[in-house]
N, C-alpha and C positions, 0 to 999 in steps of 0.2 A: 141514651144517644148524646147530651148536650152534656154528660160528664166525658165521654169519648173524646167529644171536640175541643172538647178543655184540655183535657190531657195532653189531645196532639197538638194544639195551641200549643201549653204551655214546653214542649216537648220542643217544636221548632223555634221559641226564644231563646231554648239556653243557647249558647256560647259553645262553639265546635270546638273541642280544643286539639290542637293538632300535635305528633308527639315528634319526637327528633328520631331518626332511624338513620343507622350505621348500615349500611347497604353492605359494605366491606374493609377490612383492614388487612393489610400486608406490610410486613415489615424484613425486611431482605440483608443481609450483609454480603457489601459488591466492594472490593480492597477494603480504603482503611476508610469506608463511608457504611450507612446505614440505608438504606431505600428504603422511604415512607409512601405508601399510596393509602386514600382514604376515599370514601363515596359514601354519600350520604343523600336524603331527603328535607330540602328546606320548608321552610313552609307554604310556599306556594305549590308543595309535592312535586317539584324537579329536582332532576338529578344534578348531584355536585362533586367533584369531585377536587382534590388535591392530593399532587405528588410531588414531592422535594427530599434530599438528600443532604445527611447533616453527619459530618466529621466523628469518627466514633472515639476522638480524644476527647471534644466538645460535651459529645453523650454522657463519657463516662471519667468525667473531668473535678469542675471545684465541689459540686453535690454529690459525688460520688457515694462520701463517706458521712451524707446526711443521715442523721437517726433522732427519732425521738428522744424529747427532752428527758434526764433522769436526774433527779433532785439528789440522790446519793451521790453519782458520778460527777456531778458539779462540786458537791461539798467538797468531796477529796482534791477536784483543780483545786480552789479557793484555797483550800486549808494548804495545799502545797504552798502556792504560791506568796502565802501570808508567810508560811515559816521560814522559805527561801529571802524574801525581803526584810523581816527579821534578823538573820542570821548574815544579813549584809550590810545590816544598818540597824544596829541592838538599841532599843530603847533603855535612855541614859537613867540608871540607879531605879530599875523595873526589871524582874524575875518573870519570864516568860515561860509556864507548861504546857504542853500541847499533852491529852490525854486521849483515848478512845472510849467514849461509853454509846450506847446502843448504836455501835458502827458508824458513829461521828464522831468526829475532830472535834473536841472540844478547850480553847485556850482560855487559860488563866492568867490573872494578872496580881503580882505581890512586890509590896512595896511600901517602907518605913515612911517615906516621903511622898506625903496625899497628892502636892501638885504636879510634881512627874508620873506619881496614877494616873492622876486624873487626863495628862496628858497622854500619855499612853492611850490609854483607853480612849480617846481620838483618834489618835493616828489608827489604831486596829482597826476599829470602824471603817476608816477612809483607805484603809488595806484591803477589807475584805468588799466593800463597795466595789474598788479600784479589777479585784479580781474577777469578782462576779462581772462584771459590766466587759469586760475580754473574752470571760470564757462565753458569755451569748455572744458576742462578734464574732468571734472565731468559730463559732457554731452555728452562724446564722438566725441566733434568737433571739427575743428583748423582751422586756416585762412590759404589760399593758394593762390598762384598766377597761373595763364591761362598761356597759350604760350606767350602769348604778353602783358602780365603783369599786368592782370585787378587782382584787389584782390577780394577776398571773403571767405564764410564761407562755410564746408560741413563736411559730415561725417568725422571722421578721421576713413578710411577704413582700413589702415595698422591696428592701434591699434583693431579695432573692428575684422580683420581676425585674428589677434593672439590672443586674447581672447577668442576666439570662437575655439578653435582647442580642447581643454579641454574638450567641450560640444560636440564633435562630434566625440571624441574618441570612442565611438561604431562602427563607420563606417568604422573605418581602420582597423580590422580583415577580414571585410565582402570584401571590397575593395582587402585586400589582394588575395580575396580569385578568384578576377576575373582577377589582374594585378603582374607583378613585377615589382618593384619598382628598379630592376637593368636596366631595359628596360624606362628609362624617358620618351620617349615618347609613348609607350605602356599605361604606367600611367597617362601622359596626357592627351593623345586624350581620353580614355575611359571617364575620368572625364570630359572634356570637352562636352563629347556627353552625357551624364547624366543629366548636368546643360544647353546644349542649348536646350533639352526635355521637358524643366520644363518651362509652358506657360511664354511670356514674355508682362510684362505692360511697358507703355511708361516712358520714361525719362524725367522730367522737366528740364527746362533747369538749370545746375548744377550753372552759373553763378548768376541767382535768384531765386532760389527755394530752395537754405538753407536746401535741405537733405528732401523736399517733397516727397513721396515716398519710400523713402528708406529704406528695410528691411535686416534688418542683419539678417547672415545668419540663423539661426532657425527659426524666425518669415518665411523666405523664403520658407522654408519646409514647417513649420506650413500653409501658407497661399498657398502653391503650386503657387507661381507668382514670379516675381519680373523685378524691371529694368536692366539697365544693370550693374550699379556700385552695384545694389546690387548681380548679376549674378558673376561680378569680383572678389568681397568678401569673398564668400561662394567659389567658386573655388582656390582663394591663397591659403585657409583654408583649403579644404580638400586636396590641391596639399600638403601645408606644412606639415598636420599631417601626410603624405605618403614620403615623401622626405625631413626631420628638415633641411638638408645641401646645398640643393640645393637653387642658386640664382633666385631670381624670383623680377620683378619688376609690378608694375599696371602702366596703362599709359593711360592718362585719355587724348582723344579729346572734342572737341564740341558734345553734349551729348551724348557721346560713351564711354565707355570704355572698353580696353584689355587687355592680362595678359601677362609678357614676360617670359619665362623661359631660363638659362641659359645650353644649351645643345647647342652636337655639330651640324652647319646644313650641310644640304643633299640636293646641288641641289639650284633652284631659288626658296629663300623662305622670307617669310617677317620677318626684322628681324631690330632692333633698336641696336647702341654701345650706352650705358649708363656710364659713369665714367669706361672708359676702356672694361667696360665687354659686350659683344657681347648675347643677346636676343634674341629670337626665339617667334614671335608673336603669339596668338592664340586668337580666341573669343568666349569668355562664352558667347554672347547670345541669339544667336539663331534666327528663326528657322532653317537657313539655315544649316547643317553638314558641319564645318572644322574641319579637323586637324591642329595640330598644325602648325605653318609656314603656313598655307592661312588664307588672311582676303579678309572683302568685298573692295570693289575697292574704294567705299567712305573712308575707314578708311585707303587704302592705298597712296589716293592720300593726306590725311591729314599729315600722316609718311613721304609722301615724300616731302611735305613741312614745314617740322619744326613745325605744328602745335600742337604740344602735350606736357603735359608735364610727368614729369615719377617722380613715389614714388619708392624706394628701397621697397621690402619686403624679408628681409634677414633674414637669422633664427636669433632666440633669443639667445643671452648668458646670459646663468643662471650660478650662481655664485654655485660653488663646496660645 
């Protein structure tokens, strides 16, 4: 009997955890717009609902033709683009071969004369830098470093949440219309519980998979799925269309990511200093319902061991 009572004891301390549910999705094409209706269950277990309507040039517009990252098909920009600047501007008393071995581009460099080598072989360098660093712009990607300083390539999420705030200006009258935006966290728990409602696909891992998965945020809507970086994305994005002044940062673990916002806390809550400024943790993805300032206990032991790293996502200065 007093192991019973223990039990049920111990049984009514845990922590209810409550899950995010998708009550409904519909998605309609009415002329040249898209009809979104969405219902869900917040954590207080009422019902929510959002309908808004988004331009289907917008939908299927500058991310149209996002794809995952491919280490081959970047070589060959580069290497184009190295030969074409080359070939417009010849390095002086340097023999230039471009060859093909195991399906790359490989240049050579020959020359009687060591210091116009050696100078060559600078400029290449700052050639193929110069092209690499374009083709991720143009592609929406950048190299980045892990916590502990492994490099790679992924989305560039900052850039693709701010670009994306234009296209989903429909949403922030309707949003107004459930939130105030004097109330920060009012406005972001509700948007949080919106985006952890919206089914979630798994995460490759961010180290090799060069942006696998990854849907900015309208393809996210459009497809009703996503991961989690692409979950973080479309939440800076609609935090930011709701709040241009507030600081907000992404902070990407091992294939997790969360979103910080810069508001004051309340109490024992999860929270990261970034370049002085103090963050307020939250997680777009779901199933589980948090508010703002609770994360899951994997993403808290990651926080409390340095394991993460953090992107600014601070409003835009547009020029007057």
């Amino acid at each position: 009997m007093n192991y019973m009572r223990f039990a049920l004891a111990f049984i009514l301390m845990m922590p209810i955890m409550l899950y995010a549910k998708q009550i409904s999705f519909n998605r309609s094409k009415v002329d040249n717009n898209y009809q979104f209706s969405y219902q869900w269950l917040d954590a207080q277990k009422q019902n929510q609902q959002l309908s808004f309507a988004i331009n289907k040039k917008a939908l299927f517009g500058k991310f149209r033709n996002f794809r995952s990252f491919k280490a081959d098909i970047a070589q060959q920009h580069v290497m184009h683009m190295v030969r074409k600047n080359i070939k417009q501007q010849p390095f002086e008393d340097v023999q230039v071969h471009f060859e093909q071995q195991d399906n790359q581009t490989v240049v050579t460099l020959s020359s009687n004369n060591d210091s116009a080598l050696n100078k060559a072989k600078q400029q290449l360098a700052k050639l193929k830098q110069a092209a690499t660093k374009q083709y991720l712009t143009e592609n929406f990607y950048h190299s980045f470093n892990t916590y502990d300083q492994t490099s790679g390539i992924k989305p560039d999420h900052v850039r693709i949440a701010n670009q994306s705030i234009v296209d989903l200006k429909p949403l922030k009258p309707i949003l107004l219309e459930k939130v105030s935006v004097k109330n920060i966290r009012n406005a972001s728990n509700f948007t949080l519980g919106f985006v952890q409602s919206i089914p979630y696909s798994t995460l490759e891992s961010r180290r090799t998979s060069s942006g696998a998965g990854f849907n900015p945020p309208l393809k996210l809507l459009y497809e009703n799925q996503g991961d989690c970086d692409s979950k973080v994305t479309l939440t800076a994005a609609l935090l930011r269309s709701l709040m241009p002044r507030v600081k907000m940062v992404m902070v990407f673990i091992d294939q997790h990511a969360l979103i910080g916002v810069n508001v004051s806390t309340t109490g024992d809550e999860s929270i990261i200093e970034h370049e002085g400024v103090v963050y307020v943790l939250g997680e777009p993805t779901g199933p589980e319902l948090m508010n703002l300032g609770e994360i899951s206990d994997t993403s808290d032991a990651a926080i409390a061991n340095g394991h993460y790293s953090v992107e600014n996502y601070h409003a835009v200065m547009t020029k007057k």
